[in-house]
N, C-alpha and C positions, 0 to 999 in steps of 0.2 A: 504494500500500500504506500502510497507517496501522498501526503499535505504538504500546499502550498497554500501560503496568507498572504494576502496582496492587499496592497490599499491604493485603491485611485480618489486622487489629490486633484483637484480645478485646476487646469492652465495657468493662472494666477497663482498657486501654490505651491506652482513646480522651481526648486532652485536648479540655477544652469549647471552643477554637480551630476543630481541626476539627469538631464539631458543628457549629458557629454560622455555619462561611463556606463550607460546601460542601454539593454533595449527594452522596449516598451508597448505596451497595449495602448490604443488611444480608444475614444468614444467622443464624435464628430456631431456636433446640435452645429448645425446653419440658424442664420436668423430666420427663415421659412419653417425651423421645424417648431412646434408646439409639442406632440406628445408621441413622437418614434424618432428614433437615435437617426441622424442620417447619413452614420459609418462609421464602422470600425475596423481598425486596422491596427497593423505590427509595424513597426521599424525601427534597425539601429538607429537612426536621426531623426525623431521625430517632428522637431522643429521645421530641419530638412522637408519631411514627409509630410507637414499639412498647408507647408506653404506650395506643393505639388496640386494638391486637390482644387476644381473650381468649386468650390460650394458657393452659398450667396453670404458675404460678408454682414456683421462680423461672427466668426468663427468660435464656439465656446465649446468646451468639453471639459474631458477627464485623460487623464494617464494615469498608469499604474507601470511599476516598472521592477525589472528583473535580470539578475548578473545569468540567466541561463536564457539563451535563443530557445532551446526546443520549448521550454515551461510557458516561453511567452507566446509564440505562435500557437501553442495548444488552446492556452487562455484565449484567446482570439476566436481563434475558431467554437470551442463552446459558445464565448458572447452571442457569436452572430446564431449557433444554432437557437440559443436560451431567447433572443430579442427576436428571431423567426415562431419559432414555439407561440412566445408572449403577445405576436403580433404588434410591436415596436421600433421596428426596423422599417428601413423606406429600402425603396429596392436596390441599392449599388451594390450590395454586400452579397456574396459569395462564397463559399466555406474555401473552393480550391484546393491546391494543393498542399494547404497549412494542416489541415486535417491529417496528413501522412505524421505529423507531429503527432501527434494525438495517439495516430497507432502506436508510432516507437515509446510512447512515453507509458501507454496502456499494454505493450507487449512486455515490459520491461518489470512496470511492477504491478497490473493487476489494476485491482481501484485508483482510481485518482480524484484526491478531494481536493477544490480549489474555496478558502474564504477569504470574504471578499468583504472588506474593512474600509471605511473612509465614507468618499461618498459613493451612493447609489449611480450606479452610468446608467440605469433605463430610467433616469427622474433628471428631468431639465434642470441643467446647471443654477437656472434662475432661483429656482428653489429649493436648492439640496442646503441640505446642513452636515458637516462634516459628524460621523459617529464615531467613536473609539470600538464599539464592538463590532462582532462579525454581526454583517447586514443578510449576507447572500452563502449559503453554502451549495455549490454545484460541485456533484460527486456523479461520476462514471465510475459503475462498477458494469460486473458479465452482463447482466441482464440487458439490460440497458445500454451498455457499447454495442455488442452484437445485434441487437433488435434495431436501435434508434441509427445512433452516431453511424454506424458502416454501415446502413444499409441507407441512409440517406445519401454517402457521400457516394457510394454505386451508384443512386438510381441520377444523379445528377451531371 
């Protein structure tokens, strides 16, 4: 079994430390969006990576971030599955090939628990309030990888 605790922090929140030595999960509110995320994503430079995106300015979100690339691309690909599930998500978002994270990290050890500390990424930045405790716990165990998670990323 593998737990991983993550906290995503507002773009306001982020010191330029973490930018520069880690990689990171983002979660993308356009000012068009009201109540679905409208993308999330991974990369080593995130700052880099959202000034790439055209969304409609200005740009708010969340980061969360992590000294392992597979952990973060996994996280990534959950969100978008969990904010597809939730019906949250606007349509950019595609699981792709981050999901193969997901298997190696699920072939590896079995369950994978991820919580999720800070702010809420499916609750608009406007109104989030930062928590100290776990908000969100998303766990892949057997059941549920082999039914859901891989039989989604086949049929897509």
């Amino acid at each position: 079994m593998k737990s991983i605790t993550v906290t995503f922090l507002k773009f306001n929140e982020i010191s330029l430390d973490l930018i520069l030595s880690n990689y990171g999960v983002y979660v993308l509110w356009d000012s068009q969006a009201k109540k679905k995320v409208t993308y999330i994503g991974y990369s080593d430079n995130i700052a880099k990576r959202i000034k790439e995106h055209n969304f409609y300015s200005p740009i708010n979100g969340y980061a969360a971030f992590f000294s392992s690339k597979e952990e973060a691309k996994c996280l990534e690909a959950l969100l978008i599955d969990t904010a597809k599930d939730l019906k949250r998500l606007m349509h950019y978002n595609e699981i792709g090939g981050h999901g193969i994270n997901m298997d190696r990290l699920y072939d590896k050890y079995g369950t994978i628990k991820f919580y999720i500390r800070g702010h809420n990424p499916f609750n608009h930045p406007k109104t989030s309030t930062f928590r100290d405790e776990v908000l969100h716990k998303i766990q892949i165990n057997e059941d549920d990888y082999m039914d859901t998670f891989r039989a989604r990323r086949k049929a897509s």
